[in-house]
VEXTORTI-958608 format. One record per residue (C-alpha): residue in three letters; residue number from 1; y, x, z. Coordinates in steps of 0.2 Angstrom, whole numbers. Example, Ala and Ser with C-alpha at 12.3 -4.5 7.8 and 13.67 -1.06 7.14 Angstrom:
% residues 2
<rec tipa="ALA" drenvo="1" Y="-22" X="62" Z="39"/>
<rec tipa="SER" drenvo="2" Y="-5" X="68" Z="36"/>
//
This chain:
% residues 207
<rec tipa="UNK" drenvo="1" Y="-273" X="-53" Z="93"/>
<rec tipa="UNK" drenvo="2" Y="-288" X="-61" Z="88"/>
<rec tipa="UNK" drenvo="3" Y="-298" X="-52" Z="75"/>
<rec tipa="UNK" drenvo="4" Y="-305" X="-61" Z="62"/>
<rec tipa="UNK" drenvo="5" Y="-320" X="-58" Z="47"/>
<rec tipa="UNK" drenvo="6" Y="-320" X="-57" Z="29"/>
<rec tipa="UNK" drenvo="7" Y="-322" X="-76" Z="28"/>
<rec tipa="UNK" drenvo="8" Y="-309" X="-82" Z="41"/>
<rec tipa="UNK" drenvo="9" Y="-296" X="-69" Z="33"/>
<rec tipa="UNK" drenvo="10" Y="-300" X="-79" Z="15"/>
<rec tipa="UNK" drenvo="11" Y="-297" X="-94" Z="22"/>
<rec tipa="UNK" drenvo="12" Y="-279" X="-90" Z="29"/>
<rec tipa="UNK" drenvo="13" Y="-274" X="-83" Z="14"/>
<rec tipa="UNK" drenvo="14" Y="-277" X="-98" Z="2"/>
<rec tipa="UNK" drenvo="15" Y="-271" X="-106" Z="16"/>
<rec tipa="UNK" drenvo="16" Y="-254" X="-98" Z="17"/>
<rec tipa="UNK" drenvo="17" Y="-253" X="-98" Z="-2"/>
<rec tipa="UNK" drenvo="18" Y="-253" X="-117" Z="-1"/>
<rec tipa="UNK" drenvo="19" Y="-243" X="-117" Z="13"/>
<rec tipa="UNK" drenvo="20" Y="-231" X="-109" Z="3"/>
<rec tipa="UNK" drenvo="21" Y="-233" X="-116" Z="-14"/>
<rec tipa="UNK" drenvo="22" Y="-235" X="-134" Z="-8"/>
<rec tipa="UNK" drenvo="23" Y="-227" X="-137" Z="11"/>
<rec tipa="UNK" drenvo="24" Y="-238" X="-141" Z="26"/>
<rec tipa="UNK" drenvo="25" Y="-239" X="-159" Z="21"/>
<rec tipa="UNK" drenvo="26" Y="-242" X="-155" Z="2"/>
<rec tipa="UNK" drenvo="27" Y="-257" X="-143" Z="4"/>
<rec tipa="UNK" drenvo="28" Y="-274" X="-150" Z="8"/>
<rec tipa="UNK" drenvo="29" Y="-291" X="-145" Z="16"/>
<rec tipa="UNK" drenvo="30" Y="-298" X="-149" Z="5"/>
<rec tipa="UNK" drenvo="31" Y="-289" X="-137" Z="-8"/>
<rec tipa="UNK" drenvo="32" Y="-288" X="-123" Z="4"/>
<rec tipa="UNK" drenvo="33" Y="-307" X="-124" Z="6"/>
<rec tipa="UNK" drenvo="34" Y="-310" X="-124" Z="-13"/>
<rec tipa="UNK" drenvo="35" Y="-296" X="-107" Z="-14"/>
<rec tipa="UNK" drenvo="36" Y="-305" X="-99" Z="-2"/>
<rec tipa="UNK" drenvo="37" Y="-322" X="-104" Z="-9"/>
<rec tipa="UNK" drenvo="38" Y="-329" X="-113" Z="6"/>
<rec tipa="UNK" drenvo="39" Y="-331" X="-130" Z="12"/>
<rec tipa="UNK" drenvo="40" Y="-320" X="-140" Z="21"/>
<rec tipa="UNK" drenvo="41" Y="-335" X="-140" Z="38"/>
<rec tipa="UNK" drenvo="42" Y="-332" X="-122" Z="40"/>
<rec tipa="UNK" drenvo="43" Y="-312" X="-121" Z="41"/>
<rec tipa="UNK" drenvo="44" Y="-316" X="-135" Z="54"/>
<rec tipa="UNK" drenvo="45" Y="-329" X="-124" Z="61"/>
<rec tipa="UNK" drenvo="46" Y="-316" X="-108" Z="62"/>
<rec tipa="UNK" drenvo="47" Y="-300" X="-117" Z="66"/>
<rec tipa="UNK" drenvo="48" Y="-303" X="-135" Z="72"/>
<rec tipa="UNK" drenvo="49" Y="-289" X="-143" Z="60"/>
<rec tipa="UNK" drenvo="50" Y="-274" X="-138" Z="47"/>
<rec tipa="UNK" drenvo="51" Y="-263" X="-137" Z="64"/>
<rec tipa="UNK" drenvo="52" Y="-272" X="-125" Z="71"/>
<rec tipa="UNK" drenvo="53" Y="-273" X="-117" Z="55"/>
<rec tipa="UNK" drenvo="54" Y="-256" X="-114" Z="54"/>
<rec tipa="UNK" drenvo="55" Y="-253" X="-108" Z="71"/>
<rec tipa="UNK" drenvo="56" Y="-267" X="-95" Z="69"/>
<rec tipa="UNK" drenvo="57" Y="-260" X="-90" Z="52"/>
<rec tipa="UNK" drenvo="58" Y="-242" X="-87" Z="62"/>
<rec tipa="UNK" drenvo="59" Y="-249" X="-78" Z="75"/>
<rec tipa="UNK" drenvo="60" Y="-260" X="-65" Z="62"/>
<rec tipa="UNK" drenvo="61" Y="-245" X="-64" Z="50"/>
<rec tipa="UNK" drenvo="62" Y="-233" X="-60" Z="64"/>
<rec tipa="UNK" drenvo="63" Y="-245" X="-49" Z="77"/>
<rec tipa="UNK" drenvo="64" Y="-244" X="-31" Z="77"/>
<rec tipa="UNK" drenvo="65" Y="-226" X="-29" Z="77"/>
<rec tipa="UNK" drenvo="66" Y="-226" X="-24" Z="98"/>
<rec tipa="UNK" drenvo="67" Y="-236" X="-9" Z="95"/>
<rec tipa="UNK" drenvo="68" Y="-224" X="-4" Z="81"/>
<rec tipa="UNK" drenvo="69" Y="-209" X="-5" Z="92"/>
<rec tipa="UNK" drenvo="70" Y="-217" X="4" Z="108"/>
<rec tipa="UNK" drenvo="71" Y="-220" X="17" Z="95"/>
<rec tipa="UNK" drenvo="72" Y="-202" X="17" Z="92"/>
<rec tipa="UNK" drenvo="73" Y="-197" X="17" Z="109"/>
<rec tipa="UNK" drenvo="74" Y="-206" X="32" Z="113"/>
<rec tipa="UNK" drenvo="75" Y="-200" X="44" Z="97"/>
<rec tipa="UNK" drenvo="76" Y="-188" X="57" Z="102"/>
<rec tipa="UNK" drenvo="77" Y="-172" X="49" Z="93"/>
<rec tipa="UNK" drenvo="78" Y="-156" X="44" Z="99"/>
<rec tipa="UNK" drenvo="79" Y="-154" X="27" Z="104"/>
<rec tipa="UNK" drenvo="80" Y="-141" X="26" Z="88"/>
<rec tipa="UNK" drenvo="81" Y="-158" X="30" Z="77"/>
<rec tipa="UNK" drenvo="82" Y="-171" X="19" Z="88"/>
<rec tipa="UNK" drenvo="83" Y="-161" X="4" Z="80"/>
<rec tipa="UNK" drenvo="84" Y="-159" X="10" Z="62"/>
<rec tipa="UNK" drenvo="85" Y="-178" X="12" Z="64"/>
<rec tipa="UNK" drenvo="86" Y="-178" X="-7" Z="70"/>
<rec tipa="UNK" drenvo="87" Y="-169" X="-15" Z="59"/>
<rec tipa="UNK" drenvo="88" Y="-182" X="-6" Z="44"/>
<rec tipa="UNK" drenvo="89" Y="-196" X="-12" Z="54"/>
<rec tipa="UNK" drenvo="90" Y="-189" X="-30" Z="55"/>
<rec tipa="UNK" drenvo="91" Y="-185" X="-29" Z="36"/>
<rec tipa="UNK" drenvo="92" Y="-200" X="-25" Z="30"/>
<rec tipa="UNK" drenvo="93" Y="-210" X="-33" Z="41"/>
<rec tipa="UNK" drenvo="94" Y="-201" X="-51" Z="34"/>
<rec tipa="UNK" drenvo="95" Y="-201" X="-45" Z="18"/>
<rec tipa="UNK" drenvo="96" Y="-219" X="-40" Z="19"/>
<rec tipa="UNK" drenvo="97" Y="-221" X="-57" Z="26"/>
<rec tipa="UNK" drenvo="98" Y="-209" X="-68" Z="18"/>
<rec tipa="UNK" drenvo="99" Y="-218" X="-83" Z="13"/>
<rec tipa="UNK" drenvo="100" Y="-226" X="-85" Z="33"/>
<rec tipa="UNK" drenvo="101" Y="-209" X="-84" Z="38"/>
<rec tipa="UNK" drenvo="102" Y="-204" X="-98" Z="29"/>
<rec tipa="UNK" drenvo="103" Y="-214" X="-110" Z="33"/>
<rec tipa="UNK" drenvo="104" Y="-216" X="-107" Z="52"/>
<rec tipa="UNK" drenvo="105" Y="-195" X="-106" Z="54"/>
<rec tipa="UNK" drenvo="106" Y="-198" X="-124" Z="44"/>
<rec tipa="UNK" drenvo="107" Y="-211" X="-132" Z="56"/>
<rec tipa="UNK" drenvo="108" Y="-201" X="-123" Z="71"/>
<rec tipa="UNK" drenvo="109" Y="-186" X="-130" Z="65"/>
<rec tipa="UNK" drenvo="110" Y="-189" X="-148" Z="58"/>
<rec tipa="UNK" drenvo="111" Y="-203" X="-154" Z="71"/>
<rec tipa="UNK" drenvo="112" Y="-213" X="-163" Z="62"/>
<rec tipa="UNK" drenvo="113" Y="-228" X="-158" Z="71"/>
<rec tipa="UNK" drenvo="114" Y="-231" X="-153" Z="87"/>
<rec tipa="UNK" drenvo="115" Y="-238" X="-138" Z="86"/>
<rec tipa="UNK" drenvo="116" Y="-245" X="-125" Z="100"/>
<rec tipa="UNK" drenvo="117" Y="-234" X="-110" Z="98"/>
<rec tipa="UNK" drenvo="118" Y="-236" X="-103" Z="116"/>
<rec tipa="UNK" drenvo="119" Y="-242" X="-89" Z="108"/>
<rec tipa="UNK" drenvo="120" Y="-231" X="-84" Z="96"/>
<rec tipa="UNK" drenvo="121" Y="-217" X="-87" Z="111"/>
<rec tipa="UNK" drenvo="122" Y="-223" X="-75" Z="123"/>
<rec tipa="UNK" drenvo="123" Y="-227" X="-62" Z="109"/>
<rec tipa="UNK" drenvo="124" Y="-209" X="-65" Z="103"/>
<rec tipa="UNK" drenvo="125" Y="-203" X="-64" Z="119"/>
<rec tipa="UNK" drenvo="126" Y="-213" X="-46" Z="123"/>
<rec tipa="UNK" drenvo="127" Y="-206" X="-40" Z="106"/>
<rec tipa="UNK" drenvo="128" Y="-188" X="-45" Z="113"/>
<rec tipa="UNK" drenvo="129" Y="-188" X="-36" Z="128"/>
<rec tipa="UNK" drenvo="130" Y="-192" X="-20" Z="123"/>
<rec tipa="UNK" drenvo="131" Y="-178" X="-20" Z="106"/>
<rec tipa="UNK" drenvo="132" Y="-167" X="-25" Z="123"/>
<rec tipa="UNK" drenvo="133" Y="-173" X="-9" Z="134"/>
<rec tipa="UNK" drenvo="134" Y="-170" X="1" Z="119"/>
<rec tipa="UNK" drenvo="135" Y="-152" X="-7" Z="117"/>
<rec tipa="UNK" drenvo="136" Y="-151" X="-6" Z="137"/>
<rec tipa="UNK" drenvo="137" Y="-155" X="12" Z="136"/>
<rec tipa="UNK" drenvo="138" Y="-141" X="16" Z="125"/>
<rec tipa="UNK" drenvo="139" Y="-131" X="9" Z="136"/>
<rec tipa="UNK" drenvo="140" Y="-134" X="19" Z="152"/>
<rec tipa="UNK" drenvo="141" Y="-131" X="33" Z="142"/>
<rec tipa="UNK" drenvo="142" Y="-116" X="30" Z="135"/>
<rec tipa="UNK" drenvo="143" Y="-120" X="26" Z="116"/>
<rec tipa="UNK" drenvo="144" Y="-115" X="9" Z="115"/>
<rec tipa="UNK" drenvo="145" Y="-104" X="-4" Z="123"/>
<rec tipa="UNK" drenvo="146" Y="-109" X="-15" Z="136"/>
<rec tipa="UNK" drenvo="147" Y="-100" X="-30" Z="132"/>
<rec tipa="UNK" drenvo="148" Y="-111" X="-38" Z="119"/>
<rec tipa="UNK" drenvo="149" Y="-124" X="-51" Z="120"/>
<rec tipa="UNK" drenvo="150" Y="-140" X="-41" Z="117"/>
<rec tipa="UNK" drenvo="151" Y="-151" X="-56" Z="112"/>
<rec tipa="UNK" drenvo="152" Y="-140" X="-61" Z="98"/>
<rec tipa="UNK" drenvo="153" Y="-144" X="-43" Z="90"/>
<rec tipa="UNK" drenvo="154" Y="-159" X="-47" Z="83"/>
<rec tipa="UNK" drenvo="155" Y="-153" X="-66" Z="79"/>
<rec tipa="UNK" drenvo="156" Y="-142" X="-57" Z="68"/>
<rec tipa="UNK" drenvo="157" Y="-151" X="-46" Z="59"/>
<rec tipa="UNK" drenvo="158" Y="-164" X="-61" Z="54"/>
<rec tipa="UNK" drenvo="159" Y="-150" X="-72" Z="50"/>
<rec tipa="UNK" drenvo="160" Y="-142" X="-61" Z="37"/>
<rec tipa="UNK" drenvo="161" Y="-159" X="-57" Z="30"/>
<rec tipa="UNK" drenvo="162" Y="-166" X="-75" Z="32"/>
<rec tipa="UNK" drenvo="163" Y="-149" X="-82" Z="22"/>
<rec tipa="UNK" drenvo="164" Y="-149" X="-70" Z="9"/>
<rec tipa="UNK" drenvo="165" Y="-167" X="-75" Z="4"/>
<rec tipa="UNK" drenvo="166" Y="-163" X="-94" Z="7"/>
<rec tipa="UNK" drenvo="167" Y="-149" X="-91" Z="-6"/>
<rec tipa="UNK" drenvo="168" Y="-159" X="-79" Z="-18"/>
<rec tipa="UNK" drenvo="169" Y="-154" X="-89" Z="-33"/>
<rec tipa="UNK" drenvo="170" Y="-136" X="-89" Z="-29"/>
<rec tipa="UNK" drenvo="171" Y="-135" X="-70" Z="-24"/>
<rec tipa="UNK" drenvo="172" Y="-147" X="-66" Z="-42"/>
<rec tipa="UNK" drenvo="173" Y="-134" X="-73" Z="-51"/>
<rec tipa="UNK" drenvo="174" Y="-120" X="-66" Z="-43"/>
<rec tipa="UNK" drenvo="175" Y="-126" X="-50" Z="-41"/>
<rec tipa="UNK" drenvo="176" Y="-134" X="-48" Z="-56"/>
<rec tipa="UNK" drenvo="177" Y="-151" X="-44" Z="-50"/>
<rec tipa="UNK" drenvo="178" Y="-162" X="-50" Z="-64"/>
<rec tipa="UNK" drenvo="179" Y="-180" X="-43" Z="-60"/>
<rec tipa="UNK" drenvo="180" Y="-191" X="-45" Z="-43"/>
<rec tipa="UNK" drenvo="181" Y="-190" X="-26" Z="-41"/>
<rec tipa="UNK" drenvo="182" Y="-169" X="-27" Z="-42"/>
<rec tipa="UNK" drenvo="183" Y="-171" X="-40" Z="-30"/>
<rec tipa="UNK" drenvo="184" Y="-182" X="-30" Z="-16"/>
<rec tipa="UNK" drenvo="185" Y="-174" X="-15" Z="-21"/>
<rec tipa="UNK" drenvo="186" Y="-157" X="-24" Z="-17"/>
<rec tipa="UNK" drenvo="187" Y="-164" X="-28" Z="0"/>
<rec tipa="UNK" drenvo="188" Y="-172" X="-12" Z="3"/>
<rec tipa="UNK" drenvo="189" Y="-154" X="-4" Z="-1"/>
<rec tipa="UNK" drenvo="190" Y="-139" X="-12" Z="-1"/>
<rec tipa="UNK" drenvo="191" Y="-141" X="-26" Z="13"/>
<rec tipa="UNK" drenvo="192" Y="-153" X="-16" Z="24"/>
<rec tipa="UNK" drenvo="193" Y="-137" X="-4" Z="25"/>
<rec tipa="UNK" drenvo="194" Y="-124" X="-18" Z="26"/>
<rec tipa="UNK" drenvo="195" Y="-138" X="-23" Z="41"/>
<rec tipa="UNK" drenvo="196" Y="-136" X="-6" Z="51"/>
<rec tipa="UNK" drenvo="197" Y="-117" X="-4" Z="47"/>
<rec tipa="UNK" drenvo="198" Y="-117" X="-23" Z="56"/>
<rec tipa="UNK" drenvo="199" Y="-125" X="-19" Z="71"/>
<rec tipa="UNK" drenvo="200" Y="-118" X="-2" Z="73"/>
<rec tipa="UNK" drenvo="201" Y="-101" X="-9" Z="72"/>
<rec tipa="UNK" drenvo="202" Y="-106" X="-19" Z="85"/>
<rec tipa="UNK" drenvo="203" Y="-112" X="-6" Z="98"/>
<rec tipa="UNK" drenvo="204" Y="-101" X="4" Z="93"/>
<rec tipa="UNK" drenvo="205" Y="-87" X="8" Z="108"/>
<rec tipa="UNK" drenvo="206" Y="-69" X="1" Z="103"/>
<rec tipa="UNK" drenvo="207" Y="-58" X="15" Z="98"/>
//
């Protein structure tokens, strides 16, 4: 992960904030440089353009979450509490994190831009592998079933989440939660359990 100064950190939150506020296309240099109180030569100095802007924002927003896994990996818990761990971590990392999510699983998924996402790829693909050995493991020892398709684990997970804040308006009125801290308190309880009774019921061994 590249670390970044005071300044540079500024600029990616303004630049997020617009991001998010505004689209990719909506939010300006120019506006960015005047959030983060600097002119526009210096973003061009740090980051070269407002695509490589974005794809150094994705790639600080969504670095860090390896060490937090191997950290996982590597407690003295059951393979059955490893995942419930995981499943917190991923929530409240997207929470945490929900507006950068948003936009990059929008520039990902339109393609409007071409934009250099090596990065993020092998980091996501480093991040995969070890939820996989921790899944693997389980397996040898006889926790969990071998008949499931381990790299949809996570896609579910994320795609629950991701389509419970896509709907947030829907579910707010449905569910009656009124207030931004019944809505992360919702998340933080209800779905993250429906979450881990999910993918437990997927490891689980038929009866």
């Amino acid at each position: 992960m590249t670390e970044y100064n005071d300044k540079q950190l500024e600029i990616l939150q303004a630049a997020e904030k617009l991001f998010a506020e505004d689209g990719f296309d909506g939010a300006s240099i120019r506006h960015i440089a005047r959030d983060a109180n600097v002119n526009i030569a210096m973003i061009s100095y740090y980051f070269g353009s407002k695509e490589k802007l974005l794809e150094a924002l994705i790639i600080q927003r969504t670095s860090g979450m390896k060490m937090q896994l191997e950290n996982i990996s590597r407690e003295d818990l059951s393979p059955t509490e490893k995942v419930d761990r995981l499943i917190d971590l991923y929530i409240s990392r997207i929470n945490k994190n929900k507006c950068m999510y948003q936009i990059m699983h929008f520039e990902l998924s339109t393609k409007k831009r071409i934009l250099n996402m090596e990065s993020f790829m092998d980091m996501k693909k480093e991040n995969s592998a070890i939820f996989n050995k921790i899944i693997v493991d389980g397996q040898e020892k006889g926790f969990f079933r071998k008949d499931i398709n381990n790299a949809l684990i996570t896609t579910t997970i994320l795609g629950t989440l991701t389509h419970f804040h896509t709907n947030r308006f829907y579910f707010e009125k449905t569910l009656g939660l009124d207030t931004e801290e019944a809505y992360e308190a919702y998340i933080a309880n209800e779905l993250t359990l429906h979450i881990k009774q999910t993918i437990k019921a997927l490891l689980a061994h038929e009866n």
